[in-house]
C-alpha positions as CSV (number, residue, x, y, z in Angstrom):
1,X,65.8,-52.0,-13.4
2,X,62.8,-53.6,-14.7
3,X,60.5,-53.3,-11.4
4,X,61.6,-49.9,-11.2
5,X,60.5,-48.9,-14.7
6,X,57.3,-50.5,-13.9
7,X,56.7,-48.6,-11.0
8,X,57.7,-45.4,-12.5
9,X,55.0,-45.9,-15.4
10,X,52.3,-47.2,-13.0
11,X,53.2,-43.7,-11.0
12,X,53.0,-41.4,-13.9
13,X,49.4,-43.7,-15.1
14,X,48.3,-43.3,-11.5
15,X,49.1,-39.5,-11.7
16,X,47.5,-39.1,-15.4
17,X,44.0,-40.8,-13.6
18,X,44.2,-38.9,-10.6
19,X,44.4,-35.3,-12.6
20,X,41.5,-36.6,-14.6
21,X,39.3,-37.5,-12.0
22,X,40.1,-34.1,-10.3
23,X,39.6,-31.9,-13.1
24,X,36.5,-33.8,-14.1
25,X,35.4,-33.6,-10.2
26,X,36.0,-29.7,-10.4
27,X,34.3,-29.5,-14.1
28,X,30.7,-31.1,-12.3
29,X,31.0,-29.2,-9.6
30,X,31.4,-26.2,-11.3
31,X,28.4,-27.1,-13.3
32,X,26.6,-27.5,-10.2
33,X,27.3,-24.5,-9.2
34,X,26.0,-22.9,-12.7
35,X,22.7,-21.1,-12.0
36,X,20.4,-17.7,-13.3
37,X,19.0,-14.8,-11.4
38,X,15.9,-13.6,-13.1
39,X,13.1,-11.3,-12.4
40,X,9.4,-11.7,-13.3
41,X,6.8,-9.5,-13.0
42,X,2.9,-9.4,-13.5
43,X,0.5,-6.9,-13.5
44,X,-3.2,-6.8,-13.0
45,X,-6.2,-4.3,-12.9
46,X,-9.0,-3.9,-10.3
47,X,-11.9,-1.9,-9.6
48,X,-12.6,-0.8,-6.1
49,X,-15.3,-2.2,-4.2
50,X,-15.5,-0.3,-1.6
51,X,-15.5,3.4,-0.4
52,X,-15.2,5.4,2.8
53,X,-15.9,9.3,3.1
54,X,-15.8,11.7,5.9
55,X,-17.2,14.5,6.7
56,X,-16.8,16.7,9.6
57,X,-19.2,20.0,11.0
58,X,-17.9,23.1,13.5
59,X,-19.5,24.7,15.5
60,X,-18.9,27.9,17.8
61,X,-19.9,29.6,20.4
62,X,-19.0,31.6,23.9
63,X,-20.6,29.2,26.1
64,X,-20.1,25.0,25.9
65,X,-23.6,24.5,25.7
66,X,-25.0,27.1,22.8
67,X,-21.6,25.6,20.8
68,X,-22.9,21.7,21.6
69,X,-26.5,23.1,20.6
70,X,-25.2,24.3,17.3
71,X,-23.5,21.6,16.8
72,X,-26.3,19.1,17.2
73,X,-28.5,21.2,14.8
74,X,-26.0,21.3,12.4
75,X,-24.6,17.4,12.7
76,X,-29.0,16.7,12.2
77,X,-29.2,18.3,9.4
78,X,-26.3,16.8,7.8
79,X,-27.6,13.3,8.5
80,X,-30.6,14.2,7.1
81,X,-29.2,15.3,4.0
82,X,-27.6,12.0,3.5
83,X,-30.1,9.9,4.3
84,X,-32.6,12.0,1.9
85,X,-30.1,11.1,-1.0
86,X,-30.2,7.4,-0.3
87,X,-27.4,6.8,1.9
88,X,-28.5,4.0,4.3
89,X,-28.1,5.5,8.5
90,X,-26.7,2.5,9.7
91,X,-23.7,3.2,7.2
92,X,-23.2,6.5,8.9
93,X,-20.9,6.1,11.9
94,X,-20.7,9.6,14.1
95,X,-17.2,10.2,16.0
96,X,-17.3,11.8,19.4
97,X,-17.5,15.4,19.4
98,X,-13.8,17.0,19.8
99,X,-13.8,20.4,21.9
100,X,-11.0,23.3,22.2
101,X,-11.1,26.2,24.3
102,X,-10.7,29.6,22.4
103,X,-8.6,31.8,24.5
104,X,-7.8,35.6,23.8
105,X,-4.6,36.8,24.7
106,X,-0.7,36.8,23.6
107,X,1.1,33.5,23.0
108,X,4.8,33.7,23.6
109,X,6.7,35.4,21.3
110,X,4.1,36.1,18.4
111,X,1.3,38.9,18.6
112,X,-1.8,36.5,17.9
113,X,-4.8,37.2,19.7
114,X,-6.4,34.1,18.5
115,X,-5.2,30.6,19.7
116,X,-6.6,26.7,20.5
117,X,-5.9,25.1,23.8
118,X,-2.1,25.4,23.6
119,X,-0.2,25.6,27.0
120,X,1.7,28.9,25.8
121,X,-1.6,30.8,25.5
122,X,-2.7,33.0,28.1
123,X,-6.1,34.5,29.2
124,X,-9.3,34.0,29.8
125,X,-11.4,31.3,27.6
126,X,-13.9,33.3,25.0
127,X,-15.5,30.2,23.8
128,X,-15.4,26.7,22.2
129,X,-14.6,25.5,18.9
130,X,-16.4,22.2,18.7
131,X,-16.3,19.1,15.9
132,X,-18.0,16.5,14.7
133,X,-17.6,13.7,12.1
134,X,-19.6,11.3,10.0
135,X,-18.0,8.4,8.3
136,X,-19.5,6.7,5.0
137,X,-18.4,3.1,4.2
138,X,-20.5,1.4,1.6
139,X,-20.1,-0.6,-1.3
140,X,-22.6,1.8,-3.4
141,X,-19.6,3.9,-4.8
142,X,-21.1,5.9,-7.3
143,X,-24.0,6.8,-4.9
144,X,-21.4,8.3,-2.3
145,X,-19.0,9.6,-4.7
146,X,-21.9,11.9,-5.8
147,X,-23.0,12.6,-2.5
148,X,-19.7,13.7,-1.2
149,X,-20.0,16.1,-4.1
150,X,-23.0,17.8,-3.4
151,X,-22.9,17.9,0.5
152,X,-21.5,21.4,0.1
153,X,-24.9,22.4,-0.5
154,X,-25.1,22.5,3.0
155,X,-22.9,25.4,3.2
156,X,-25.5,27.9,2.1
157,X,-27.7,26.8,4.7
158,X,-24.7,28.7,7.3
159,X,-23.2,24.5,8.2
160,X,-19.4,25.0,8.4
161,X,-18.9,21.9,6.6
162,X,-15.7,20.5,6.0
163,X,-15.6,17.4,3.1
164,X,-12.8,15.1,2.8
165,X,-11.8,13.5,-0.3
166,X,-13.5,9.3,-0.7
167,X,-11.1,6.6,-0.5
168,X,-11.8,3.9,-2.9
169,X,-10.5,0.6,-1.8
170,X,-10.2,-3.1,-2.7
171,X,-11.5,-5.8,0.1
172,X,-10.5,-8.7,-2.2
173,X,-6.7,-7.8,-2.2
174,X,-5.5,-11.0,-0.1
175,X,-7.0,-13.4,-3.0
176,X,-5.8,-11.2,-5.5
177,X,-1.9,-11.1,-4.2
178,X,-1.6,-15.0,-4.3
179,X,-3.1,-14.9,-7.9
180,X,-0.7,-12.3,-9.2
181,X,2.3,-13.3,-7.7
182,X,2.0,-16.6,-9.0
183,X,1.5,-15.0,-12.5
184,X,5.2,-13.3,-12.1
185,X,6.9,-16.4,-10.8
186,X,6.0,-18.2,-13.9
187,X,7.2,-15.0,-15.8
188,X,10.2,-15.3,-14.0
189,X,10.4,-19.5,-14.8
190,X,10.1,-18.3,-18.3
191,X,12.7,-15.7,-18.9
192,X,15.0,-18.2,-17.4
193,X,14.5,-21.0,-19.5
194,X,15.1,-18.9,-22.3
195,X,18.1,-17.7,-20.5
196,X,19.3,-21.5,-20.6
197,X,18.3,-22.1,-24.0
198,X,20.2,-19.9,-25.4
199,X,23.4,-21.7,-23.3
200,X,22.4,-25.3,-24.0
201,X,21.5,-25.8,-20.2
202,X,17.8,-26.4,-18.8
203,X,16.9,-25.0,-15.9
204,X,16.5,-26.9,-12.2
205,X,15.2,-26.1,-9.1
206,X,14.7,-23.0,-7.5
207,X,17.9,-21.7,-5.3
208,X,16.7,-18.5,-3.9
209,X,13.2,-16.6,-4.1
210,X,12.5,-13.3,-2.7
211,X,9.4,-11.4,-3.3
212,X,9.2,-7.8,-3.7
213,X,6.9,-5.0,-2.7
214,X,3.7,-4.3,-4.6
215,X,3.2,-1.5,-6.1
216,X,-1.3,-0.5,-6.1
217,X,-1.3,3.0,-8.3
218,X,-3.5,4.4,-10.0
219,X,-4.5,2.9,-13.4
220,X,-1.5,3.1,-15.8
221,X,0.3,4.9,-13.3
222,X,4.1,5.2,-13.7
223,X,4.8,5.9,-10.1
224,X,6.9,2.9,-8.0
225,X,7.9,3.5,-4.6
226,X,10.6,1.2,-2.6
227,X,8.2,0.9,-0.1
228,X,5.6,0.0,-2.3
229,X,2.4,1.9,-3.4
230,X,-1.1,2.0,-2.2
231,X,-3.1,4.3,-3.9
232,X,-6.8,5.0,-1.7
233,X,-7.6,8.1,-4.5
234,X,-8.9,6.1,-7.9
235,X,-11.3,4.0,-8.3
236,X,-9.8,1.9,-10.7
237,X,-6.0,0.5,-10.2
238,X,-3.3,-1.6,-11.4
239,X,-1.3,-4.2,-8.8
240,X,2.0,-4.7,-10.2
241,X,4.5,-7.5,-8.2
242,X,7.5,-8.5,-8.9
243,X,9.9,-11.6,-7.6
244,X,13.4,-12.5,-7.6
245,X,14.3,-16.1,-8.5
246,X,17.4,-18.1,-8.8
247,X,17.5,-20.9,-10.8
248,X,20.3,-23.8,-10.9
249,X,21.3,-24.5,-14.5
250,X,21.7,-28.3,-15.4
């Protein structure tokens, strides 16, 4: 009766243990497991160092070679104008010289008269519509912002001029994205230990990261895109990033 008492009590001890150990198994485990999700984010302004302009001129005429004569003229005197107000020549780069037929006749199923080399326009060719470009790319931005303004001038003078609108851009962006994300991880490291803080945990090592896109507007810009923005139009601009971390709470 005695043995079996013994071994009853040394069952219900070993049982008592046995729960213990479990729950306190399941209680580390479970703080293991404990971790934060946090976003940081950092932003940063730049200044452009770097523009590119075109600039295209038309030309027309009934026969190929009075249009390519025109054009020449024309496409000289443009150059010319640049290089008069500073711009270095071997910054201009000139694009080969796109040419459409002019035809005169009906195109199916409208009454225009007037078409470009379109495979649903009949008669004969009238003449050629040729064009022409110059590109500007030069780290002197004021100088070619002002000259994109006043190559217009050249409109008076009979040029059919057309003047795109400069891109300003930033050739230092590679450097500049290691620097900035870095800044929001350790904006995202701090949120979280103020996350834990507040719980009585710390926090441990990293569990996930993922990056998001940047976002390059327009100085204090609002505008976010989920694909990210890349604004070409200002001169100055903000670079915004943002990154996704997971902590593990200790």
């Amino acid at each position: 009766m005695n043995g079996n008492f013994r071994a009853a009590v040394a069952l219900a001890l070993g049982l008592v243990l046995a729960s213990a150990i479990w729950s306190w198994a399941f209680l580390a485990g479970k703080k293991l497991d404990e971790r934060v999700k946090v976003t940081g984010s950092a932003k940063m302004r730049i200044k452009s160092d770097l523009i590119v302009w075109r600039t295209s001129v038309t030309s027309e005429a009934a026969s190929l070679a009075d249009a390519y004569a025109k054009l020449s003229r024309d496409l000289e005197k443009a150059r010319t104008f640049l290089t008069s107000h500073g711009v270095a020549a071997n910054h201009i780069v000139t694009s080969a010289v796109a040419t459409t037929p002019i035809r005169r006749g009906a195109r199916a199923g409208s009454d225009s008269e007037y078409g470009g080399s379109g495979e649903n326009l009949s008669g004969p060719i009238t003449g050629y519509h040729l064009k022409q470009s110059l590109e500007l790319r030069s780290t002197e931005i004021d100088k070619i912002a002002a000259v994109s303004r006043q190559i217009t001038e050249l409109v008076n003078q009979g040029i059919l001029l057309e003047s795109e609108e400069p891109q300003y851009l930033y050739t230092k962006l590679a450097d500049v994205k290691v620097e900035i994300l870095a800044t929001a991880a350790k904006d995202a490291l701090a949120r979280a230990q103020q996350i834990a803080s507040s719980t009585g945990s710390r926090v441990g090592e990293v569990r996930s990261a993922d990056m998001g896109v940047l976002q390059i507007t327009a100085a204090d810009s609002t505008e976010i895109s989920g694909y990210g923005m890349n604004d070409t139009k200002s001169l100055e601009k903000d670079i915004t990033a943002v990154v996704h971390l997971t902590f593990a709470l200790k």
